[in-house]
N, C-alpha and C positions, 0 to 999 in steps of 0.2 A: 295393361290392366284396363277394364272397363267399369271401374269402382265410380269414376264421374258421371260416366253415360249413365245417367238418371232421369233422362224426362221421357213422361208419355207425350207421344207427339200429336197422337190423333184418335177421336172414340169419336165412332157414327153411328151412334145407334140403332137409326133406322136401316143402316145395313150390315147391322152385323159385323163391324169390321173397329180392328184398334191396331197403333201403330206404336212403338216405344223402344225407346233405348235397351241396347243388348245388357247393361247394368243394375235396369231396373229391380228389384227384390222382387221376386213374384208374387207375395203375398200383398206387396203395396198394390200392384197392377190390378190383382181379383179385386183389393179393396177399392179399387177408385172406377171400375166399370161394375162394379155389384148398386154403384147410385142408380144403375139403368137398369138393375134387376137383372143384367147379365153377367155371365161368364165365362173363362176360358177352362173348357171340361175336360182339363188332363188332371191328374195327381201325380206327379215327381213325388220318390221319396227324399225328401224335403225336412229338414228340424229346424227351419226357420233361415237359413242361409242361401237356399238358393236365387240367381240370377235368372232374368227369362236369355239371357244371354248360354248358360248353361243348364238349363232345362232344353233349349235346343241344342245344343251342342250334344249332350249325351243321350238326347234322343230317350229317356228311361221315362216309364209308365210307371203307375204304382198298382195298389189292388184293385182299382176301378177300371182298367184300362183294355179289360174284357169286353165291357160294354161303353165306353167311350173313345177306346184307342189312345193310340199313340202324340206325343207332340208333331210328327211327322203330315198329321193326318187334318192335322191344324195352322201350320206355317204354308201361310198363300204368298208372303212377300217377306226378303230379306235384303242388307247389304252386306255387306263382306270384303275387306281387306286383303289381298292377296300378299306372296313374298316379295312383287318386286315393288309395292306401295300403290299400287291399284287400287280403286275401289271399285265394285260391281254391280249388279242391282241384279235379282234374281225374282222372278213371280213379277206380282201385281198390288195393289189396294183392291181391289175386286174379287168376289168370292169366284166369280166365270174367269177363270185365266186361262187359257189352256194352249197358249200358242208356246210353238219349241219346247227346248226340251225341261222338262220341272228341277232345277238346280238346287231348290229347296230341301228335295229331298233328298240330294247328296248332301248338301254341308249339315242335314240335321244327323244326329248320329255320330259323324264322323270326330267327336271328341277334340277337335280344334287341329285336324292333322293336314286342313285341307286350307284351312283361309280362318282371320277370325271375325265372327259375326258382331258388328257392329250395330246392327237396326233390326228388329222384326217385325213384322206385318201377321195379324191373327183373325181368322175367324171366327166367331165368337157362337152362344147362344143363349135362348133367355135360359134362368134361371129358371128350375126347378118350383111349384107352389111347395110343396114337403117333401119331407125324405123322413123314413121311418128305421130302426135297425130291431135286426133279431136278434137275441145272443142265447147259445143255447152251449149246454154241457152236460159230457157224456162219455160213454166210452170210443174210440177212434174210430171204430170200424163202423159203429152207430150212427156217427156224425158225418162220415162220409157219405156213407148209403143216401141219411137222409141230406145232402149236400147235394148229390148227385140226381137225385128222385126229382128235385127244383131243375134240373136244363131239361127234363122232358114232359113237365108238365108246363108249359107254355105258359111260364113266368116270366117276367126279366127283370130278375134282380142288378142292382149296379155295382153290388162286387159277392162275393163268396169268399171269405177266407176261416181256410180251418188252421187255431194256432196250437202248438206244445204246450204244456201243462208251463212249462218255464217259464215260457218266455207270457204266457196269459197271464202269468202274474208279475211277470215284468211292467206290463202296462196294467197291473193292478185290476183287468177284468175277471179275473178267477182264479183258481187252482187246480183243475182238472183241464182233460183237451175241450178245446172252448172254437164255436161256429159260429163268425159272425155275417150275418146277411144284411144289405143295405136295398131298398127302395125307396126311389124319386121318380117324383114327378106330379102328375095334380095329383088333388087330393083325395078322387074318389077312386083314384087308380091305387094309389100307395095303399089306403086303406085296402080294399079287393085283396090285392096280393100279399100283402102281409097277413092277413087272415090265412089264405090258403097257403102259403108259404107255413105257416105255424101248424097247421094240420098235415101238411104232407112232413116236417120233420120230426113231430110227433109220432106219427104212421113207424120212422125208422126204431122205434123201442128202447128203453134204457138212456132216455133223454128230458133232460130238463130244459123247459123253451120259453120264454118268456119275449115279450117286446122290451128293449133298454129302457131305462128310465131315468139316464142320469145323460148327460152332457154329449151328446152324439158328436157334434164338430170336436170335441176336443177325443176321445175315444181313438174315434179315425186319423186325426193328426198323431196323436203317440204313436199311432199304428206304422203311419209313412214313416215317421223320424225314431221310430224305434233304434233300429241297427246305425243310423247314422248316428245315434247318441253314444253307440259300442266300438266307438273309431280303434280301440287298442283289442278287440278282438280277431278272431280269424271270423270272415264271413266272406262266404262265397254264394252266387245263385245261378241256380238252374231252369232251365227250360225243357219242358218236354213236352209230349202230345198230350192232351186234358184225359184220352182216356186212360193213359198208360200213369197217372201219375199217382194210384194206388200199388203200384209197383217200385215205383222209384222212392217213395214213403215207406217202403217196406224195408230195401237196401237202408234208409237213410235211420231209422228206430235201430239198425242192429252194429248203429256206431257206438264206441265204447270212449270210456272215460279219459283216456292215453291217447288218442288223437283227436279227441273235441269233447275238453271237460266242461261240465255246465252247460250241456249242448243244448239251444231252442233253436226254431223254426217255423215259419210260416206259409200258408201255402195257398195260390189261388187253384179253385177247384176249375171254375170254366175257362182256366187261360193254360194252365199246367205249370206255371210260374213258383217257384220255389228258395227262398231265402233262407241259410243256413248257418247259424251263430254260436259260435262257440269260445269261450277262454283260451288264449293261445295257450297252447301246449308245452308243457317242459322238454318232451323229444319229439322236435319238431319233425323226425322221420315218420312219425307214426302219423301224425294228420296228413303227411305228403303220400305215404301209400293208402288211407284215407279216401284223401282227394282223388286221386287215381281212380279209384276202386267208383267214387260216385260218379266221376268224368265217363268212365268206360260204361257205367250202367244208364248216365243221361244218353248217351250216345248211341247204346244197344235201342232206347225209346224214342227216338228223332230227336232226341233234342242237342244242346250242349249245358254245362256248364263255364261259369270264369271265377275268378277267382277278386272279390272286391276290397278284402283287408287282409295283411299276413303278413308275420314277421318277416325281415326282409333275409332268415336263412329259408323259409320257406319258398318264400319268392323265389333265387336262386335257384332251385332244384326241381321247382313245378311253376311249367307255362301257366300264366293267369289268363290269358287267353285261350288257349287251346288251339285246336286244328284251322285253317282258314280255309280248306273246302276246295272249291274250283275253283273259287272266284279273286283268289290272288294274283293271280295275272292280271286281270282286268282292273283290281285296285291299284294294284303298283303302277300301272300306265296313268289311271287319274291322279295318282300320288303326283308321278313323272310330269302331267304336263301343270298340273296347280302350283303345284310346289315344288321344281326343278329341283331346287336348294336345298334342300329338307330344311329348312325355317322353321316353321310352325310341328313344335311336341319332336323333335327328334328322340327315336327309340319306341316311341308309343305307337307307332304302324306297326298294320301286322309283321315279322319277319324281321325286325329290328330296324327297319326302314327310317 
């Protein structure tokens, strides 16, 4: 456990750089380098629990991470404990590292299967002057179009997300299907594009658009910690290619009540990123050909699907993981030589590893 590992060790703000314990809460770490007006610009879906310890390790983005990326993309320096009680040192304190090979970006991701991370090293950035959000509501195909009309009018919004009638009044923003748009940054920019942001999803017809007027940071945190707050539901997410994923919304609307009752969903429109919630099921067969059925059509679109909450007869009968690709081979050798032992999450590598 890295429940102690709790200090920040190091904020430089003139470069950019913090250093802290794998234990740390994340939200304490934003709060204690937000004194220098920076921050660290990933979103984990997050309800308040996560570790920057496990924000690297699982390597997970939230709805912003179209336009800020991944935690991968921000770990310059780490330690890490190996199985036979080693410690290691991976990257740098220096934003310029570039010598050998980036080991960072192996242990981020790899869900603790490889060594556990004990210390990270981050690159930071300032903060934002404003962030502005749109919320608009409509019908689906409405909200898409005008969703879509924003990546080619040379906007850049910092996230896109189109929610279900459901689940938008799960986080109490609406009752119909509901478009949320976010910009940051100064403040003559925010402004600019929120303007034309509002006019071009207007343009899509059959749409109410207004700018938010209530509580924006809190909005977007229910948004992260939504499904994390639904831990007894089935919830699985998908990835697919951004353009393909008015397609895979299409398979996913013509789910029925007998394999994902109370079904909502979330969706980034510029990443193709797809989150899928639903009341576990009384026959748990019907959500498993279900599952199947959206595995096989992410996969017909480039992407995959996995599988992040399900009773555990569902579990048994459908891989949470899915396919591992080519790239099994070459994971099982870095499994092989990190972790001879299988120490570290045995069962949790791909392949039962």
């Amino acid at each position: 456990s890295t429940n102690r590992m709790t200090r920040i060790l190091k904020h430089e703000p003139a470069d950019l750089v913090a250093s802290a314990e794998a234990g740390v809460p994340f939200a304490d770490f934003q709060n204690q380098i937000a004194r220098a007006r920076q921050w660290l610009p990933i979103d984990p879906p997050d309800d308040g629990r996560a570790t920057l310890g496990g924000v690297v390790a699982t390597g997970l983005g939230g709805v912003e991470a179209s336009s800020l990326g991944r935690p991968r993309a921000f770990v310059i320096g780490m330690h890490v404990i190996l199985s036979d009680g080693r410690s290691i040192k991976a990257g740098g304190n220096v934003v310029k590292n570039v010598a050998g090979y980036d080991l960072c970006k192996l242990f981020t991701g790899s869900y603790g299967t490889l060594g556990l991370i004990t210390e990270v090293t981050f690159k930071l950035r300032p903060m934002p002057e404003q962030t502005r959000t749109i919320i608009a509501f409509g019908s689906f195909d409405s909200l898409l179009a005008g969703a879509r009309s924003l990546l080619t009018a040379h906007l850049f919004p910092q996230a896109i997300e189109i929610l279900s009638p459901r689940f938008a009044a799960h986080l109490q923003a609406g009752k119909d299907h509901t478009l949320l748009i976010k910009f940051a940054g100064s403040s003559q920019s925010v402004v600019h594009q929120t303007s034309q942001a509002l006019t071009a999803v207007r343009k899509a017809g059959n749409v109410t658009c207004s700018t938010f007027a209530g509580d924006e940071e809190a909005l977007w945190q229910a948004l992260a910690a939504g499904p994390l707050r639904l831990k007894d539901h089935l919830i699985s997410r998908a990835n697919v290619l951004p353009t393909m994923l008015p397609q895979f919304l299409g398979e996913l609307l013509q789910l029925d009540d007998a394999s994902h009752p109370q079904l909502m969903w979330h969706a980034g429109v510029a990443d193709g990123r797809v989150r899928v919630i639903a009341k576990s099921p009384v026959y748990y067969r019907e959500a498993v050909r279900a599952l199947e059925r959206l595995r096989t059509k992410a996969e017909a679109l480039g992407g995959s699907l996995i599988v992040e909450s399900a009773p555990p007869e569902i579990k048994t009968e459908f891989d949470s993981w899915g396919g591992t690709g080519t790239s099994f081979g070459l994971m099982k050798r870095v499994k092989q030589q990190l972790d001879p032992t299988n120490t570290f999450s045995p069962g949790r590598f791909v392949g039962g590893i």
